[in-house]
Structure formats: C-alpha cells, structure tokens
C-alpha positions in Angstrom: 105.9 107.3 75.7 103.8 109.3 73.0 100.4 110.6 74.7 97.2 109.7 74.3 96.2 112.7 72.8 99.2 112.7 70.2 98.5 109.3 68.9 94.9 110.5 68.9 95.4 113.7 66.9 98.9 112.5 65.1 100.5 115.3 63.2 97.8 117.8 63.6 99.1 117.4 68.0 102.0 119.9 66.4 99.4 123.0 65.1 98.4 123.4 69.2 99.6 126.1 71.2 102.9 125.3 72.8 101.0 125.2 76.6 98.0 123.4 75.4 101.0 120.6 73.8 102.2 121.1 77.0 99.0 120.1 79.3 98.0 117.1 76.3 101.1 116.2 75.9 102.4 114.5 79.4 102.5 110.6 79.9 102.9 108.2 82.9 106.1 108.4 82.1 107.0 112.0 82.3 107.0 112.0 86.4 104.4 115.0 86.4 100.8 115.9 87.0 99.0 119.0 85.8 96.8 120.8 88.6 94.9 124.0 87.3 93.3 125.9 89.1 91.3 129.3 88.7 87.3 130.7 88.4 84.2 129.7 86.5 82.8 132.9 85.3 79.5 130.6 84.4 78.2 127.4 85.5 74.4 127.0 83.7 72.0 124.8 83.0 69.0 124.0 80.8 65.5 124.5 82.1 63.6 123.3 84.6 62.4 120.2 82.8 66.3 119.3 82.1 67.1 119.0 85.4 66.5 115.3 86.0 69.1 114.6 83.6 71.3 116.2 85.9 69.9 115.2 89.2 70.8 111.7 88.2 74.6 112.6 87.0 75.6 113.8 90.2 74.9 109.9 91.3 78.2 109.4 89.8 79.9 112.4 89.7 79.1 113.3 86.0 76.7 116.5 86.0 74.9 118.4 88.5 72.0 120.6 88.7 73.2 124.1 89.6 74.2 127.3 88.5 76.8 129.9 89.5 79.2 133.5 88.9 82.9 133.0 89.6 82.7 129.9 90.4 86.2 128.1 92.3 87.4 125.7 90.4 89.6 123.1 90.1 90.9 121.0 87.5 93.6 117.7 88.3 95.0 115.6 85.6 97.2 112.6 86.6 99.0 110.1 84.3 99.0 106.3 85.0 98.4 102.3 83.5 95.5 101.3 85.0 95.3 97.7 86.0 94.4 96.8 82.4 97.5 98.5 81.3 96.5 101.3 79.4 97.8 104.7 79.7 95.2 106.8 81.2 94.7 110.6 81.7 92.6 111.7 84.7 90.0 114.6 84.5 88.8 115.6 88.3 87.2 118.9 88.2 86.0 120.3 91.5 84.0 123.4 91.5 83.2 125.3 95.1 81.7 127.5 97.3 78.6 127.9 96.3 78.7 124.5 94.4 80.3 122.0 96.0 80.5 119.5 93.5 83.0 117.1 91.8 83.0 116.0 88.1 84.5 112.7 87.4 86.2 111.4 84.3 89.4 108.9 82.5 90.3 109.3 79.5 92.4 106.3 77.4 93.3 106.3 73.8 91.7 102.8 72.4 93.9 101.2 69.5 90.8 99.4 68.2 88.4 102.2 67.6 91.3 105.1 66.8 90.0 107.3 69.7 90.2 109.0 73.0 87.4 106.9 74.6 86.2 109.2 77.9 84.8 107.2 81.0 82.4 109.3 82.9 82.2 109.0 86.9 83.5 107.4 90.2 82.8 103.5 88.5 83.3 104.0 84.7 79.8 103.5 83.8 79.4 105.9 80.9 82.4 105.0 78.2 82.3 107.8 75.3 83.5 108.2 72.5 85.6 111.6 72.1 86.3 113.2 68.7 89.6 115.6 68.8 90.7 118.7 66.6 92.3 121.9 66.6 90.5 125.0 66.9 91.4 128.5 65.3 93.6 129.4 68.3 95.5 126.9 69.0 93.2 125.2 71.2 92.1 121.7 72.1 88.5 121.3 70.8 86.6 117.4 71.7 83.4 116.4 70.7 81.6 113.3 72.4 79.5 111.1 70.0 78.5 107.5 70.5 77.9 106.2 74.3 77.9 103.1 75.7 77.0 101.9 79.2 78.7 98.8 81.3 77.7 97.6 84.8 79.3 94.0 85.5 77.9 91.5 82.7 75.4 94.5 81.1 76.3 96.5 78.5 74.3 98.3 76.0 74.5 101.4 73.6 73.2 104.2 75.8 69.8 106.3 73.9 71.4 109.6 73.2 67.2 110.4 74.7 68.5 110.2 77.5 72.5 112.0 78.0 73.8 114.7 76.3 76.5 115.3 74.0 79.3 117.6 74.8 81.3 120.4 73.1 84.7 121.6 75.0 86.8 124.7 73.6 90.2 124.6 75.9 92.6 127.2 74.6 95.6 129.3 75.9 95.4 133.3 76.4 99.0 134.4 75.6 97.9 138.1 76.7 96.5 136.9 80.2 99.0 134.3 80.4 96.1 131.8 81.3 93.9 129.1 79.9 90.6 128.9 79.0 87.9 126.8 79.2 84.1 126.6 77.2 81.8 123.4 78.2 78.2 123.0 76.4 76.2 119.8 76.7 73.4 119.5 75.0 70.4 117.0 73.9 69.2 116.4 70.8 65.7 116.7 72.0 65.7 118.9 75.0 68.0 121.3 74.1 70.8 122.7 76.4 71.5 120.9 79.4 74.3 121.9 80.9 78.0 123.8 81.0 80.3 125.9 81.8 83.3 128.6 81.1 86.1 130.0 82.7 90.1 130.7 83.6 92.6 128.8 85.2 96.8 128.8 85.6 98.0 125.2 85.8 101.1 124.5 88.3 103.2 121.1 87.0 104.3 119.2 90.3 106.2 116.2 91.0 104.3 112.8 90.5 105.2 109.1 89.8 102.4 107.1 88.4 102.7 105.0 91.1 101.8 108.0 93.3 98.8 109.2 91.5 96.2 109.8 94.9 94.1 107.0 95.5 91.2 109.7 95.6 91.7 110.6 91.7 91.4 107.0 90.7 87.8 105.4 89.8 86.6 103.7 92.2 85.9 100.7 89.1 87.9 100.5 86.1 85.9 99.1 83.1 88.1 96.4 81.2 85.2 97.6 77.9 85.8 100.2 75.7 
C-alpha cells in the first residue's frame, strides 16, 4: 500500500531525503511504527493577549499556553484503517517536564479534495486542510489552509479569526545523524501564536495495525472530511 504522503506529494515523494521517505513513507501495512524521541530547544508563544487561543486548544489537546528550553519530547506515529477505512497516520507529540502536555492529531489522504486532511485533537473536531512540498534540504515542509469544524450533526467552516495557520519544516541532519523539527503558527490578525523547534532520533518497532495502542487512537473519528 502506497502512503498517504506519496499519493499526496506523487513523484515529488522521490526528491526527500532517504530518512524523511523513510518516516512518510510507512503504511498499515508495513507492520511498523515510528517513535521519535529527543529535545525541544524552544517551545514559544505569542503575547499575552494570544493566549486564549491557546488556553482553549489544550481542551482538546491541540495547543497550549506555555513556553520552554530543552524541552522532552516525544513524537509517536502509528499506521492503521480507521473504522471508516481509511489509512490514517497518527501524530501524538508529548512534550515534558516542565510542560506536561500532549498534542493530538490524524492525518488521512482524502481522494475527493487531493490532500492530506489533518484532524486536530482527542475527538476530531478541527479537520484541516494540509498543503505538502519539499524544502531545499530534503525535508518535509506542510502548510495548513482551509479549516473546518464538526461536532455530531454541526459543521461549519471555522473563521481563520479565530485559529491559526501552521508552518512545519521537518528535515534530516546527515552530520548529526538526527532530525529536525521547526513549528510556527500564526494568525492573520494577531500575529504569532504559537511553536516550536527541536531534535529527535526515531527508533522503528514492531507494530500490527491491529495493535496500534488504544491510547493513540481519537477518542471520535469524524466520518467528514
């Protein structure tokens, strides 16, 4: 099975780094999950009058309002169908001591608008759309644009006023033998909200998608994309 971020990117998947194809380029399939781990050098965010943006993300496990030097971190990506069938691509991040906090997200590739589609949180709430490329190095570079929120029979574009769009750099450091990592979420209106940049090694274990953990599922999945 081709991955979601090959049929997303198509021939352009080939100009990536041979790790990053690595890490994008797993499927349900494949019997493995991806768990990185490594430091934050930075977690940020905007001023004081952005933080109830983030106050409300951490609801959900989307953003949270703190900051932070070297930074634990976490990262756990899982491959499975979901119960709607699609192949899906988990992003868990957990980022400690100081912090404490978890940051949610699914990814699927949606046939009808060409696209990763990201869902944001513990329930799906927040389904966004995700523009790939490659960057100068070799690296993964995704862009969110439009945004749309679902809660049983509501759904309704969600006013870029009040969310931020997102810029993510993830690239591979052949002379530290690492990746990298550069998060910036911003507002069209209120400026930087939030981010973060950092280091990790991924270790590649063993993993069914039957035996993805419970724990790294949504709690919801959102039929809507």
């Amino acid at each position: 099975m081709t991955s979601i971020y090959r049929n997303a990117l198509g021939s352009e998947f080939d100009r990536l780094h041979p790790q990053i194809q690595r890490r994008f380029g797993f499927s349900s399939e494949d019997g493995c999950a991806a768990i990185g781990r490594g430091v934050m050098q930075r977690v940020w965010h905007g001023p004081p009058y952005t933080l109830p943006f983030l106050y409300v993300g951490t609801w959900r496990r989307i953003m949270f309002p703190q900051r932070g030097h070297d930074v634990p971190f976490s990262v756990h990506n899982y491959a499975y169908r979901d119960r709607f069938g699609r192949e899906t691509v988990t992003w868990n991040r957990d980022f400690g001591a100081p912090l404490r906090r978890r940051f949610d997200a699914t990814m699927i590739y949606s046939e009808r608008r060409g696209r990763i589609v990201d869902y944001l949180g513990t329930h799906q709430h927040l389904a966004v759309d995700i523009d790939l490329s490659v960057d100068e190095r070799g690296g993964m570079h995704l862009r969110s644009a439009a945004q749309r929120f679902y809660e049983g029979p509501v759904a309704f574009d969600f006013p870029m006023l009040f969310s931020g769009y997102a810029d993510v750099h993830e690239w591979f450091n052949d002379e530290s033998d690492d990746f990298r990592i550069s998060v910036r979420v911003t507002n069209p209106i209120w400026g930087p909200l939030f981010g973060y940049e950092g280091r990790f090694k991924v270790d590649w274990i063993p993993c069914r998608a039957g035996d993805v953990p419970p724990e790294m599922r949504p709690r919801r999945e959102e039929r809507r994309e």
